[in-house]
C-alpha positions in Angstrom: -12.9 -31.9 1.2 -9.8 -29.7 -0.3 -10.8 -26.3 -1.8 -9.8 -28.4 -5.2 -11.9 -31.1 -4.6 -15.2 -29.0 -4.0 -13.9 -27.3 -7.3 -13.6 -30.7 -9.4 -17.5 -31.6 -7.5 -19.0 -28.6 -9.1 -17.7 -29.5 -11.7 -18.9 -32.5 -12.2 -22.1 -32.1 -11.8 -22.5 -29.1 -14.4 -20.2 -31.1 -16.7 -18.9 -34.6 -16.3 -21.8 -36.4 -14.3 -21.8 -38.0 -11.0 -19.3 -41.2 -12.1 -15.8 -39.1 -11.2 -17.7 -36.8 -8.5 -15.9 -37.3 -5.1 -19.4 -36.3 -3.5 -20.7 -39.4 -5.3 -20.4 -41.4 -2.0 -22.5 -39.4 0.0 -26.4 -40.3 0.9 -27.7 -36.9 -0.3 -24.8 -35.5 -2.1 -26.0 -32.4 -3.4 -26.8 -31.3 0.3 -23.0 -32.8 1.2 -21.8 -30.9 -2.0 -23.8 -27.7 -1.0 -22.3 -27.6 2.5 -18.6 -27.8 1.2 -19.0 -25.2 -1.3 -20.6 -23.0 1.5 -17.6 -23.4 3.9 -15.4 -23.2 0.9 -17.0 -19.5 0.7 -17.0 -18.8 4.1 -13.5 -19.4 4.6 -12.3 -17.5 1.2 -14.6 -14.5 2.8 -12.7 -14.7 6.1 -9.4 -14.7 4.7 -10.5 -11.7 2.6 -11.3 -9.7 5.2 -8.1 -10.5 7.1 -6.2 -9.6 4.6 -8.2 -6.0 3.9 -7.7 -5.1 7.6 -3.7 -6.2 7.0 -4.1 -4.2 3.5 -5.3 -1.3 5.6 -2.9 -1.5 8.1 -0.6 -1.0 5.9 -1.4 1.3 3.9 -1.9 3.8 6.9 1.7 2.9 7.8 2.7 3.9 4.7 1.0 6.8 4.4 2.6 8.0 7.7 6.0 7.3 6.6 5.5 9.3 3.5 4.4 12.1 5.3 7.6 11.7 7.8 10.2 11.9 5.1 7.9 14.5 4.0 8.5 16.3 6.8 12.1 15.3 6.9 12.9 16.9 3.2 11.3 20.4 4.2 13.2 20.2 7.2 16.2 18.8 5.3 15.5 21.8 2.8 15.3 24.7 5.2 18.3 23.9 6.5 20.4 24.0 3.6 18.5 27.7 2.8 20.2 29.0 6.0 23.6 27.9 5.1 22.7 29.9 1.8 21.8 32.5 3.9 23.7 36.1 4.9 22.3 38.7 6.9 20.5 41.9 5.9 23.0 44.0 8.1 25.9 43.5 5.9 24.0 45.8 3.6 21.8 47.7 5.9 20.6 48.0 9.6 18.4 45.0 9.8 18.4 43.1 13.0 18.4 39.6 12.6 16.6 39.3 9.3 18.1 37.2 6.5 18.2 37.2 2.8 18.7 34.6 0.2 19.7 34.8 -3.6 16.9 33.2 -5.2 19.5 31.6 -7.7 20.2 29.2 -4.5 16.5 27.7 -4.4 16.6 26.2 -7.9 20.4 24.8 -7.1 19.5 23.5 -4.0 16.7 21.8 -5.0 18.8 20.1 -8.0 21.1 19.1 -5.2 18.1 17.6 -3.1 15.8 15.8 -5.9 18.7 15.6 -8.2 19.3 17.6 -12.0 17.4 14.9 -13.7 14.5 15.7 -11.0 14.1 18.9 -10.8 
């Protein structure tokens, strides 16, 4: 029997009576009925678990390519600081330290996420 006809055969027999049951055939057709409903059951729990091991599946792929564009913007991010970037030693003695203007953070995340964004 079709998922739909196991459907229509319960159906029947809480509604409509046995006249338009397509179990009506059967020698014991409650059993037969009880047997198709069960592997109807079966089957829809089967499919649901294949499809919540494909759900999770995804959902850790996902989750990994957030966090790599993640990672990508804060890499993306830190290198448009250093082209903000001048050294300390223009002003003092300093090694290879670097300073930024602090006015460059908000405009380059404007740049990155966009005005409306930020």
């Amino acid at each position: 029997m079709t998922d739909k006809e196991i459907i229509q055969a319960l159906e029947c027999c809480l509604v409509d009576g046995c006249d338009i049951c397509s179990c009506r055939e059967e020698a014991d057709c409650v059993r037969a009925m009880a047997e198709n409903a069960l592997d109807l059951i079966n089957g829809q729990q089967r499919e649901i678990e294949r499809l919540k091991i494909l759900y999770n599946g995804l959902d850790e792929n996902f989750k990994l390519t957030v966090k790599k564009f993640y990672c990508l913007g804060i890499v993306e991010f830190a290198e448009k600081l250093k082209d903000r970037t001048y050294p300390i030693g223009c002003f003092i003695s300093a090694g290879d330290k670097f300073v930024i203007g602090i006015e460059y953070i908000d405009e380059l995340v404007k740049e990155m996420v966009g005005a409306d964004n930020g």
